[in-house]
N, CA and C atoms as a LAMMPS dump frame, in Angstrom:
ITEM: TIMESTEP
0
ITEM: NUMBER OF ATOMS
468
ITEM: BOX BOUNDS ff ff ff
-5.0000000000000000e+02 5.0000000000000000e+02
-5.0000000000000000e+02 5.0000000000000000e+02
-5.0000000000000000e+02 5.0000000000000000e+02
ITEM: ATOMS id mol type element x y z
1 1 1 N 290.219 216.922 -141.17
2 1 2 C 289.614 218.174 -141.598
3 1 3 C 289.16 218.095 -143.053
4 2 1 N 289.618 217.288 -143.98
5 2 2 C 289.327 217.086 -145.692
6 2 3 C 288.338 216.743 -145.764
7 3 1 N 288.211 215.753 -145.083
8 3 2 C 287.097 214.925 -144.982
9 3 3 C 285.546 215.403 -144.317
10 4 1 N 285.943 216.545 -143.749
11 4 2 C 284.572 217.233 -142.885
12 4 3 C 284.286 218.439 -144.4
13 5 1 N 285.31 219.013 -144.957
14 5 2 C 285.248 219.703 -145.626
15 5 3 C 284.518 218.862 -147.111
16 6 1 N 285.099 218.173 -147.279
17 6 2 C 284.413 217.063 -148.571
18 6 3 C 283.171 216.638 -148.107
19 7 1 N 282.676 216.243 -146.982
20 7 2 C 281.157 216.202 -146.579
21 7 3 C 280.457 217.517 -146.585
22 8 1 N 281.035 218.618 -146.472
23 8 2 C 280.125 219.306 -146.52
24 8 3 C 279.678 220.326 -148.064
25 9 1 N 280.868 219.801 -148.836
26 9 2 C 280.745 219.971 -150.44
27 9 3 C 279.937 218.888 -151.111
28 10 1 N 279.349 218.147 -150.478
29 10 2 C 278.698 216.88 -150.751
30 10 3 C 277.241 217.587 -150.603
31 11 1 N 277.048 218.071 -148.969
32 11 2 C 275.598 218.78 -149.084
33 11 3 C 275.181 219.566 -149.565
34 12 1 N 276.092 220.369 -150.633
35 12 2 C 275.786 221.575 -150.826
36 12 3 C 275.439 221.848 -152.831
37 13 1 N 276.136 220.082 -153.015
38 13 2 C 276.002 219.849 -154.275
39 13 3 C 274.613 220.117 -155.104
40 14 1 N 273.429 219.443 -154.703
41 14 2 C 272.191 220.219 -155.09
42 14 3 C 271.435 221.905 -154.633
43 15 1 N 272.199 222.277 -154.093
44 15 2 C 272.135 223.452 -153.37
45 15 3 C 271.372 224.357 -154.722
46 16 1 N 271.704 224.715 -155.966
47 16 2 C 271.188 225.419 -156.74
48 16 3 C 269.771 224.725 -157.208
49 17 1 N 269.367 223.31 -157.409
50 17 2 C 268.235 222.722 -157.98
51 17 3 C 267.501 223.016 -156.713
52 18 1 N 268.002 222.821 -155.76
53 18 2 C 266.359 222.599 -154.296
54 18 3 C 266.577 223.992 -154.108
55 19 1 N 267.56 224.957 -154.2
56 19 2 C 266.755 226.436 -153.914
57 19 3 C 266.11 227.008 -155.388
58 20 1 N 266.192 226.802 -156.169
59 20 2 C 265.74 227.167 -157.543
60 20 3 C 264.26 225.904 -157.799
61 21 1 N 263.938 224.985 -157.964
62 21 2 C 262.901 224.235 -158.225
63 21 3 C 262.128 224.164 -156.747
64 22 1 N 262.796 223.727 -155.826
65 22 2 C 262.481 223.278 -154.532
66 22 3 C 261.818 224.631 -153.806
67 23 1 N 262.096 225.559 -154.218
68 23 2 C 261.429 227.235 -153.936
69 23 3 C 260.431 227.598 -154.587
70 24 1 N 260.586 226.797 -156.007
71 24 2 C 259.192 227.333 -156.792
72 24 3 C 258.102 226.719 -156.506
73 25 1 N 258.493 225.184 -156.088
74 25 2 C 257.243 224.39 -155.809
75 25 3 C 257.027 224.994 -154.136
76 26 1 N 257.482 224.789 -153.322
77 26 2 C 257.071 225.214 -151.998
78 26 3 C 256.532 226.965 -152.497
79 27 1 N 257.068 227.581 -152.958
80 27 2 C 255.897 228.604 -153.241
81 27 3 C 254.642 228.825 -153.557
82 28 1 N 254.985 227.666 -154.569
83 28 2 C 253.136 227.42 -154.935
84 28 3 C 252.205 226.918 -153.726
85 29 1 N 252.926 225.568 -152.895
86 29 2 C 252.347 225.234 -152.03
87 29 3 C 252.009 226.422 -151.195
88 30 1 N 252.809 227.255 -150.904
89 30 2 C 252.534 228.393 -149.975
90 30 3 C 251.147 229.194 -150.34
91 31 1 N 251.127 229.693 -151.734
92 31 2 C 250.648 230.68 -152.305
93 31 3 C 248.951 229.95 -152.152
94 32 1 N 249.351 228.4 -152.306
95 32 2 C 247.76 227.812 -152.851
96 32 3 C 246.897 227.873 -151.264
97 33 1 N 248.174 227.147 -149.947
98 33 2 C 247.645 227.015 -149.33
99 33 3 C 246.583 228.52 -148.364
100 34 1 N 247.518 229.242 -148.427
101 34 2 C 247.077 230.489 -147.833
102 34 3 C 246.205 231.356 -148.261
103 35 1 N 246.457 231.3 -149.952
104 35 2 C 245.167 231.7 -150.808
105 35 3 C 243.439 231.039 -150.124
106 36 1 N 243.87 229.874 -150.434
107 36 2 C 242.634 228.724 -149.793
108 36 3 C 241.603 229.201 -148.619
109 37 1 N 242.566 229.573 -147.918
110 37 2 C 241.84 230.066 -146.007
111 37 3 C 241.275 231.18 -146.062
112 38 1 N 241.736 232.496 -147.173
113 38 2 C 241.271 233.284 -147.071
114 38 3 C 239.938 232.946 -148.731
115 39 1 N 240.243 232.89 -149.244
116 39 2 C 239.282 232.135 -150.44
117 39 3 C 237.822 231.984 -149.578
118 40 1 N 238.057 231.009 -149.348
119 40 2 C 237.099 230.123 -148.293
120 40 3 C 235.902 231.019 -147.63
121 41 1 N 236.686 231.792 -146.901
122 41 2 C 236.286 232.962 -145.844
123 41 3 C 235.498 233.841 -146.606
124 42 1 N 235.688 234.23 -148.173
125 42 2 C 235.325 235.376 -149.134
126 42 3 C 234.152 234.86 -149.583
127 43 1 N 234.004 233.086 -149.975
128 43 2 C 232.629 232.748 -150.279
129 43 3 C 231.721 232.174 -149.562
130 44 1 N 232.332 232.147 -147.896
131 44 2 C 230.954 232.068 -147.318
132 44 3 C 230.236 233.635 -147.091
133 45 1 N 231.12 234.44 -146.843
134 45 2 C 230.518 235.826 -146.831
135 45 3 C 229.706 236.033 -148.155
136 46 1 N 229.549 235.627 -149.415
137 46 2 C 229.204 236.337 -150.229
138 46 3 C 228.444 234.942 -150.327
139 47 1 N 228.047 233.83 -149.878
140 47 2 C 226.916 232.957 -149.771
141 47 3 C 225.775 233.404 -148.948
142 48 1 N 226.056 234.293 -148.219
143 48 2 C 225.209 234.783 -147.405
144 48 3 C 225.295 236.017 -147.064
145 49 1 N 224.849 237.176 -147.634
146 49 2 C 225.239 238.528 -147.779
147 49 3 C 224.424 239.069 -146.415
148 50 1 N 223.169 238.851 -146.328
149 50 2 C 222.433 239.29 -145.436
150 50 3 C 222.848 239.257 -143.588
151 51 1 N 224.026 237.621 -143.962
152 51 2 C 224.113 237.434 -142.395
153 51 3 C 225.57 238.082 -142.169
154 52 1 N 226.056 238.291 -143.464
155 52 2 C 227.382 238.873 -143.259
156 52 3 C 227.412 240.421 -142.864
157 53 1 N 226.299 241.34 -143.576
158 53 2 C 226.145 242.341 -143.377
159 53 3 C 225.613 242.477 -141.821
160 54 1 N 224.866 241.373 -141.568
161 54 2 C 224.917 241.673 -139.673
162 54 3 C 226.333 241.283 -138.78
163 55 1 N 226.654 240.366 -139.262
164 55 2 C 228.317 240.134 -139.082
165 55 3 C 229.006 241.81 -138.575
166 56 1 N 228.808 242.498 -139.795
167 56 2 C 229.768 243.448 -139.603
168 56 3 C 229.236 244.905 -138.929
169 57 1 N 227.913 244.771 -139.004
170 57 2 C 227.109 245.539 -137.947
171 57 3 C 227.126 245.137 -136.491
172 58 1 N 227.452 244.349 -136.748
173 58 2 C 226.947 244.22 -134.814
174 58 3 C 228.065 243.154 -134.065
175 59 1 N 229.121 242.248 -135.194
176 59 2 C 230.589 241.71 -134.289
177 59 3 C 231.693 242.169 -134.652
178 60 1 N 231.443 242.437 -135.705
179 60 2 C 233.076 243.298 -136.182
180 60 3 C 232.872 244.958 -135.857
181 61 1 N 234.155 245.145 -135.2
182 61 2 C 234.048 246.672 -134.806
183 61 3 C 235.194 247.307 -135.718
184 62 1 N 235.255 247.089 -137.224
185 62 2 C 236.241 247.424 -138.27
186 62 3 C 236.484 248.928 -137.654
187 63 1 N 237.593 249.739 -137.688
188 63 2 C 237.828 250.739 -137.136
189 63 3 C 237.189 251.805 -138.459
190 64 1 N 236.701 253.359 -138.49
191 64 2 C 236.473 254.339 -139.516
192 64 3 C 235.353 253.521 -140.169
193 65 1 N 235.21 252.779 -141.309
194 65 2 C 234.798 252.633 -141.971
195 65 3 C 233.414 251.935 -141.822
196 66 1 N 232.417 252.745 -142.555
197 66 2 C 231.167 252.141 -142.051
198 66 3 C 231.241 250.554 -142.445
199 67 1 N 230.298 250.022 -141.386
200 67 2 C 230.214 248.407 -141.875
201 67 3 C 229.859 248.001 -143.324
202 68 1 N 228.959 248.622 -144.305
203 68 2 C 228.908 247.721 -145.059
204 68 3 C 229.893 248.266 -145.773
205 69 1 N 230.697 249.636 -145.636
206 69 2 C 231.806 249.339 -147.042
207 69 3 C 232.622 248.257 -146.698
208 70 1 N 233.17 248.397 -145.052
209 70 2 C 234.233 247.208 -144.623
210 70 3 C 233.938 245.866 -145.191
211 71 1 N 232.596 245.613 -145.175
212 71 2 C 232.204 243.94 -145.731
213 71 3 C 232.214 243.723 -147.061
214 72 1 N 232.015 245.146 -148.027
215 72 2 C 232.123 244.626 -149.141
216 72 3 C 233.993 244.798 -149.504
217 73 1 N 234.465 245.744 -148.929
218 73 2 C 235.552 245.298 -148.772
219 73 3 C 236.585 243.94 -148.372
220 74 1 N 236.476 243.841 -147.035
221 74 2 C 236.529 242.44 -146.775
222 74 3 C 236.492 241.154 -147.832
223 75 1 N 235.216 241.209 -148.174
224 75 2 C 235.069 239.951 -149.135
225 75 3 C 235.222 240.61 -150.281
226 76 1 N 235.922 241.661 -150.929
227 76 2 C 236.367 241.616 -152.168
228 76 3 C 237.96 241.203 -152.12
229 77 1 N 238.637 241.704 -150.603
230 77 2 C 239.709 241.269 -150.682
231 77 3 C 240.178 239.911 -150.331
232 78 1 N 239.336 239.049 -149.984
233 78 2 C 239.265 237.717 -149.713
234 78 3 C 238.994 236.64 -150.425
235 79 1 N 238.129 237.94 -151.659
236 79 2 C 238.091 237.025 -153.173
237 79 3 C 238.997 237.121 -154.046
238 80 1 N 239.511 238.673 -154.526
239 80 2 C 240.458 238.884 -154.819
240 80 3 C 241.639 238.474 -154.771
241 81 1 N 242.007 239.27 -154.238
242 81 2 C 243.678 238.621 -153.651
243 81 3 C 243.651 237.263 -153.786
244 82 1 N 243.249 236.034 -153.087
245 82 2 C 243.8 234.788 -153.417
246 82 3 C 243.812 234.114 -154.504
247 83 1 N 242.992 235.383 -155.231
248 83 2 C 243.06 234.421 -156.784
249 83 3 C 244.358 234.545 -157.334
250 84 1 N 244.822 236.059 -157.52
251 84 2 C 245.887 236.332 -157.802
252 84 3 C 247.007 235.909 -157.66
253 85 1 N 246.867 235.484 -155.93
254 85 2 C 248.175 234.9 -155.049
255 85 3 C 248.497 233.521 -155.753
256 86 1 N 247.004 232.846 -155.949
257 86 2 C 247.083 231.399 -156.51
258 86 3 C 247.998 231.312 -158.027
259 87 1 N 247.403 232.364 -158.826
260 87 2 C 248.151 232.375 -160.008
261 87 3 C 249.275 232.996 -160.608
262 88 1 N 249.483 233.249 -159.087
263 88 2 C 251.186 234.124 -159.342
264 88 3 C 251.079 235.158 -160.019
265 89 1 N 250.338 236.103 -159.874
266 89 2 C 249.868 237.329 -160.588
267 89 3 C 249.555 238.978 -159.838
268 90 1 N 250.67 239.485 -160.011
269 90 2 C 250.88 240.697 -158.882
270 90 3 C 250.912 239.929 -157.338
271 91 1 N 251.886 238.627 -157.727
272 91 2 C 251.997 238.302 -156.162
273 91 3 C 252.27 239.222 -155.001
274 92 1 N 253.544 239.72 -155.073
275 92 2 C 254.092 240.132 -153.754
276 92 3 C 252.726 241.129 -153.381
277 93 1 N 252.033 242.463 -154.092
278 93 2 C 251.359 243.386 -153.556
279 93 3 C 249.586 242.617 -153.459
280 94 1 N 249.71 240.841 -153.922
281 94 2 C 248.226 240.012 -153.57
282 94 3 C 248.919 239.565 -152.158
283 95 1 N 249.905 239.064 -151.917
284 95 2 C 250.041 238.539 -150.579
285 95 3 C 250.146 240.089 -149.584
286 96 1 N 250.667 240.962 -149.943
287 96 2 C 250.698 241.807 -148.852
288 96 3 C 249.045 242.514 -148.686
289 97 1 N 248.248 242.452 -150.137
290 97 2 C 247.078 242.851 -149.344
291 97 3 C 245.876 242.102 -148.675
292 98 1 N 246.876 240.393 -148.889
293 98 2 C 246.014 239.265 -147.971
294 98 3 C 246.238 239.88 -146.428
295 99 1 N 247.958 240.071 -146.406
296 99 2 C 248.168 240.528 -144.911
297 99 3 C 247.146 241.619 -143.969
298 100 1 N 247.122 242.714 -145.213
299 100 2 C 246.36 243.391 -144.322
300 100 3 C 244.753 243.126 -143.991
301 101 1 N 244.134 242.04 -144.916
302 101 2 C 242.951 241.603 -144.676
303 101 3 C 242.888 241.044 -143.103
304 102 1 N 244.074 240.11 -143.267
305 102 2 C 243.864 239.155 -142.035
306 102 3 C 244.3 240.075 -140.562
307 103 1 N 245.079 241.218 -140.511
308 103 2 C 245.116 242.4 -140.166
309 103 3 C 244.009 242.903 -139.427
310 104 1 N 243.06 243.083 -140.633
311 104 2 C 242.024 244.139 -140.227
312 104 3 C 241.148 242.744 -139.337
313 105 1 N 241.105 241.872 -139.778
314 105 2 C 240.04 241.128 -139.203
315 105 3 C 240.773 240.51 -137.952
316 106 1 N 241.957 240.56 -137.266
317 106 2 C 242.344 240.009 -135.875
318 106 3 C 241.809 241.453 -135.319
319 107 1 N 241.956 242.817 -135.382
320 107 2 C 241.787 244.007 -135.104
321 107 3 C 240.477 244.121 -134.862
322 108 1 N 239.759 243.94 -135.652
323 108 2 C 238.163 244.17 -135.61
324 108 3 C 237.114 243.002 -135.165
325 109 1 N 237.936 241.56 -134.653
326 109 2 C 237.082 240.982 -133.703
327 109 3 C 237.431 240.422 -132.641
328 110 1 N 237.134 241.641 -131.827
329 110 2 C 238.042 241.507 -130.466
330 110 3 C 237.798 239.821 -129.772
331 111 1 N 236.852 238.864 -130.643
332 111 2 C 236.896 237.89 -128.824
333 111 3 C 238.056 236.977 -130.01
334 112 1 N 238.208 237.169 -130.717
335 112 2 C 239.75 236.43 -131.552
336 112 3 C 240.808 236.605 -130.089
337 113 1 N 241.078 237.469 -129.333
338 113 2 C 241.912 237.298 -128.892
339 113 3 C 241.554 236.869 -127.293
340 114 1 N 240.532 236.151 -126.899
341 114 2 C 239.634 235.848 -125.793
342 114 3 C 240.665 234.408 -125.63
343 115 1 N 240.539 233.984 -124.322
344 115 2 C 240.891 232.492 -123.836
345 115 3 C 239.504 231.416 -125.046
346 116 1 N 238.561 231.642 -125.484
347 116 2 C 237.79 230.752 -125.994
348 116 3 C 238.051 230.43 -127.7
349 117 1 N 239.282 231.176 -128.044
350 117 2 C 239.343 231.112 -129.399
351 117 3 C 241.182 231.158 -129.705
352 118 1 N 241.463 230.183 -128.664
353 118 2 C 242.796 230.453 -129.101
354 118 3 C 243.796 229.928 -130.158
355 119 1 N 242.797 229.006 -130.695
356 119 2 C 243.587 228.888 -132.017
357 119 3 C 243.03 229.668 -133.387
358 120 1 N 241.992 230.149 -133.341
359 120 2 C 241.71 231.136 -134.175
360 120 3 C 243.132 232.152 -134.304
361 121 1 N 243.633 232.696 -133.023
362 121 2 C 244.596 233.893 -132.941
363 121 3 C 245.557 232.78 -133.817
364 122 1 N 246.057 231.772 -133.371
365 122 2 C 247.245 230.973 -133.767
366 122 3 C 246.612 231.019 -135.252
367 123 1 N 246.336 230.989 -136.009
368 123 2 C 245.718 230.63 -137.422
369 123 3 C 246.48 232.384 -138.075
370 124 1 N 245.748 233.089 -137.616
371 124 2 C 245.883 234.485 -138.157
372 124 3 C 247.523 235.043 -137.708
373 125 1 N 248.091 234.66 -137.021
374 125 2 C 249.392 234.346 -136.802
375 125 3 C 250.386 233.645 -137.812
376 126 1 N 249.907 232.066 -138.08
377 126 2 C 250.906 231.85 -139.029
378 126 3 C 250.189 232.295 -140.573
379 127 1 N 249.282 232.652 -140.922
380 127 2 C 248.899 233.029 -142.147
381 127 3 C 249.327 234.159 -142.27
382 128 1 N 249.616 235.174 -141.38
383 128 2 C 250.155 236.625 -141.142
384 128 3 C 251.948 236.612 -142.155
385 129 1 N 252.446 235.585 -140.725
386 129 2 C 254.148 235.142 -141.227
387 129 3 C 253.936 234.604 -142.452
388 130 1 N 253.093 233.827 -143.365
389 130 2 C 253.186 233.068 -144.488
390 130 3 C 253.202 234.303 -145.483
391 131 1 N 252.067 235.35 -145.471
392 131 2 C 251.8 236.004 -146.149
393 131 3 C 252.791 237.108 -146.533
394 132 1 N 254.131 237.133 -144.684
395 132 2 C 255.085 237.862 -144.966
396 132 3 C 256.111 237.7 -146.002
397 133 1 N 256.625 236.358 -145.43
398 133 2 C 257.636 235.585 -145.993
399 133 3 C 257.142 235.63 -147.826
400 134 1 N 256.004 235.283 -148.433
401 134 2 C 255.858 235.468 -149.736
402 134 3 C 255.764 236.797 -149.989
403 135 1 N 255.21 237.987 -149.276
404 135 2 C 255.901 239.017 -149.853
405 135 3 C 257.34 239.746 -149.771
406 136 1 N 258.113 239.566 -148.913
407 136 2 C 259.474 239.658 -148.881
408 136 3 C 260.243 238.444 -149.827
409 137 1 N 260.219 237.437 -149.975
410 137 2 C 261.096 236.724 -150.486
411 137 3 C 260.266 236.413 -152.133
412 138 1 N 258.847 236.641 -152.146
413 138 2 C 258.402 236.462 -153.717
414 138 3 C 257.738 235.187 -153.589
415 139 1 N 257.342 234.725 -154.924
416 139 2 C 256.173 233.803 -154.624
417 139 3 C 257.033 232.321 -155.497
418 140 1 N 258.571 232.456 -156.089
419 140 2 C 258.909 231.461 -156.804
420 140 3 C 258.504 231.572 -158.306
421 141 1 N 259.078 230.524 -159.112
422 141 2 C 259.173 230.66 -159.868
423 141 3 C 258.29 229.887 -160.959
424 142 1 N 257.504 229.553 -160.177
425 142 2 C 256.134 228.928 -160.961
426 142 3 C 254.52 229.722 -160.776
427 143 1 N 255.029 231.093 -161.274
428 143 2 C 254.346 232.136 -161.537
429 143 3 C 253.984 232.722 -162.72
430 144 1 N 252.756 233.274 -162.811
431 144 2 C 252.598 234.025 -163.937
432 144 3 C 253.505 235.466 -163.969
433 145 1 N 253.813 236.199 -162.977
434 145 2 C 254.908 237.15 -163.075
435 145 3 C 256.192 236.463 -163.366
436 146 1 N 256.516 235.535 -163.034
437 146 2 C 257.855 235.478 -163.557
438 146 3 C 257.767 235.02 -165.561
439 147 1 N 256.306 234.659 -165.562
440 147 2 C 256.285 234.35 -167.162
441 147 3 C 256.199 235.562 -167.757
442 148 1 N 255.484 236.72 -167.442
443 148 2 C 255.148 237.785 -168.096
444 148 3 C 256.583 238.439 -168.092
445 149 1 N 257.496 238.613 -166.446
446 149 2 C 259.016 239.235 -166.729
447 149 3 C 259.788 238.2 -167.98
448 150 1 N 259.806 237.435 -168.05
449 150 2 C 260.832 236.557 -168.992
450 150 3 C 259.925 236.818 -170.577
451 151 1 N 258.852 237.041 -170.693
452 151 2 C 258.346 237.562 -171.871
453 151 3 C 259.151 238.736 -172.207
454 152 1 N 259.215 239.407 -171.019
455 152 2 C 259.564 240.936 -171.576
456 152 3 C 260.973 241.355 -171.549
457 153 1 N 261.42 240.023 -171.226
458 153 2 C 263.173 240.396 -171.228
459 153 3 C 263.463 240.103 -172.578
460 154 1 N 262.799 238.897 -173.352
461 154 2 C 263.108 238.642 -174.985
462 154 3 C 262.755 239.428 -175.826
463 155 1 N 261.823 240.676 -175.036
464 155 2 C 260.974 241.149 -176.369
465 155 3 C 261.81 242.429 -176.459
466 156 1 N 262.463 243.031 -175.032
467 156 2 C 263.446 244.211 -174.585
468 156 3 C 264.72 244.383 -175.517
């Protein structure tokens, strides 16, 4: 029994460096990667305004809101937000309003959820959970919020 107990005080020895460093870097990875997909998405829409604005006239059925506010919406929050997310800057409320981007857009194009696009759904799925998990648990500690809080704890 010492011996199961001493192995498992063995695994647990870096336990503070890989959840403290090992969290900040996988955050970033998180923050960069998910930022990226929706990034992406914000400047082809705004490479092509004309085809996007038919985009949202005639395939997206955004619920209330006339199409072109939804599109300039859309791609402000697709530009927005991931910048933020990227630089750790009002993370938790940039990842939660990535969520509801990717939200509105499984909602508003119905053949996303068709047999011909089924990894589209799978995409907006785990970017959904990614976007959760960084706003419930935070974005780590290789953030500009955590630089601006530690500014203001020395200056307090």
């Amino acid at each position: 029994m010492n011996k199961i107990l001493r192995l498992h005080s063995l695994t647990l020895r870096f336990d503070d460096v890989i959840q403290s460093w090992g969290g900040a870097v996988l955050g970033l990875a998180l923050r960069c990667f998910v930022a990226w997909q929706f990034l992406k998405a914000g400047l082809i829409k705004i490479h092509d305004w004309e085809a996007t604005l038919g985009l949202f006239r005639e395939e997206y059925s955004v619920p209330i809101l006339p199409p072109e506010l939804a599109a300039y919406m859309g791609a402000g929050g697709e530009l927005m937000f991931p910048i933020l997310l990227i630089l750790g800057l009002f993370s938790r409320p940039a990842a939660l309003g990535l969520f509801f981007v990717n939200l509105m857009a499984v909602i508003s194009y119905p053949i996303i959820w068709t047999y011909e696009c089924p990894a589209a759904i799978n995409d907006h799925i785990y970017w959904g959970i990614l976007l959760l998990v960084l706003t419930v648990n935070g974005s780590g500690k290789l953030t500009l919020d955590q630089l601006i809080q530690s500014k203001n704890r020395t200056i307090a």
